[in-house]
Legacy VTK file of the C-alpha trace (Angstrom):
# vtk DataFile Version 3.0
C-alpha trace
ASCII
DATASET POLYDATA
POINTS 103 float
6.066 24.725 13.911
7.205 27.817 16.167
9.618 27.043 18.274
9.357 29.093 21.763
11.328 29.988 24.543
11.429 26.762 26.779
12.107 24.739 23.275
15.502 26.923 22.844
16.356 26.615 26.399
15.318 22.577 26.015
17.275 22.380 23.195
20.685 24.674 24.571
20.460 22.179 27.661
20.541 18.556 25.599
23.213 19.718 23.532
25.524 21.019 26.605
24.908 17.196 28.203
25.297 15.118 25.601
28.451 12.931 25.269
30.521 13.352 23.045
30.417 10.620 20.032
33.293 8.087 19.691
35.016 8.078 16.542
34.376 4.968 14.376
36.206 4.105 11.318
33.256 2.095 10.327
30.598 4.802 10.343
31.134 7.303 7.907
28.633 10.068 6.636
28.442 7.977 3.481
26.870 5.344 5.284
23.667 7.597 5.674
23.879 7.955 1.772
23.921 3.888 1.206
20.588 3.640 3.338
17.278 2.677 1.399
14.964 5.100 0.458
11.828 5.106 2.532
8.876 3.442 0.288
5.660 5.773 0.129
3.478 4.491 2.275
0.424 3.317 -0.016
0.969 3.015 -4.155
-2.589 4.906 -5.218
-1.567 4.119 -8.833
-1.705 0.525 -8.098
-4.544 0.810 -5.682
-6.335 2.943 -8.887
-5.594 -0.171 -10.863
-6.967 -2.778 -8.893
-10.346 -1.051 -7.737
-10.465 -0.379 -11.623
-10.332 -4.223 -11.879
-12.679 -4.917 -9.013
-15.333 -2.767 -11.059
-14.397 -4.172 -14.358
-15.212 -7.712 -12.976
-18.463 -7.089 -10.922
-20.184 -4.765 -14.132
-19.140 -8.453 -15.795
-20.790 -10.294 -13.213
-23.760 -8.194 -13.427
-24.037 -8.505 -17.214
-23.447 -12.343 -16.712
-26.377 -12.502 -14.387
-28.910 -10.285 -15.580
-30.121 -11.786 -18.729
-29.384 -15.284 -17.832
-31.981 -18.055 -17.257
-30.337 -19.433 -13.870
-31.727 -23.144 -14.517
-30.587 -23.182 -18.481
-27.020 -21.872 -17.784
-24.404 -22.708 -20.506
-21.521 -24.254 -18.707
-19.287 -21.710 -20.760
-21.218 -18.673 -18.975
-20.506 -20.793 -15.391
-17.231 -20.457 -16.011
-17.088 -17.041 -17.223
-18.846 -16.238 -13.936
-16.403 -18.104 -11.679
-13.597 -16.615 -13.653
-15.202 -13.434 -12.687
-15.817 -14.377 -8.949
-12.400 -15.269 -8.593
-10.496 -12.455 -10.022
-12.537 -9.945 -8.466
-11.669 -11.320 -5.058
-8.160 -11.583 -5.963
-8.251 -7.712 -6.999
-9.737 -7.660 -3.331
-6.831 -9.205 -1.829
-4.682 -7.853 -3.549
-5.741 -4.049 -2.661
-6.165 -5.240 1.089
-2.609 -6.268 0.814
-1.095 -3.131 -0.551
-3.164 -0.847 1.767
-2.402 -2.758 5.180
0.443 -5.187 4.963
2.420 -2.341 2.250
3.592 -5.573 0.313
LINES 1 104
103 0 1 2 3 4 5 6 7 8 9 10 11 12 13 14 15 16 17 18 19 20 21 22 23 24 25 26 27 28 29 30 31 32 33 34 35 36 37 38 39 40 41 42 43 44 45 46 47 48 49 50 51 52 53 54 55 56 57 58 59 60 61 62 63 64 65 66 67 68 69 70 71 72 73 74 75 76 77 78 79 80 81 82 83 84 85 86 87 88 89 90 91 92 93 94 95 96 97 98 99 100 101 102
């Protein structure tokens, strides 16, 4: 970003008004050093992961479901399915959560 002349002047003006700072034994330059890194704002590799998961779990759905005589289901393959259900929409939440709330 250029800066041009009414920035300068902007900038020359603040600094001649400003107060001066009181001294404080309690804030230190080190105390900018103790602060927290800032997080990066989304984790791809974990969002990678979990839509990696969400199409892990609905190719297993499909494969579940595609062969299978609906009426004659095994309760073994019911499970399987609602196994499948379930963690793919806990991948789901999961990647909602990172993207929005940053958890």
């Amino acid at each position: 970003m250029e800066r041009n002349q009414e920035d300068i002047k902007l900038a020359e003006l603040l600094k001649k008004e400003l107060p001066k700072a009181e001294e404080n034994e309690y804030f230190t330059p080190n105390v900018l050093h103790r602060l927290p890194e800032k997080k990066a704002a989304i984790a791809w590799d974990d969002c990678l992961v979990y839509i990696t998961g969400i199409v892990i779990c609905v190719l297993y759905w499909i494969n579940l479901v595609q062969g299978a005589d609906i009426m004659n289901l095994q309760p073994v393959t019911v499970v399987k399915f609602l196994a499948a259900v379930t963690g793919t929409f806990v991948l789901i939440y999961k990647l909602i959560a990172e993207i929005v709330f940053d958890r």
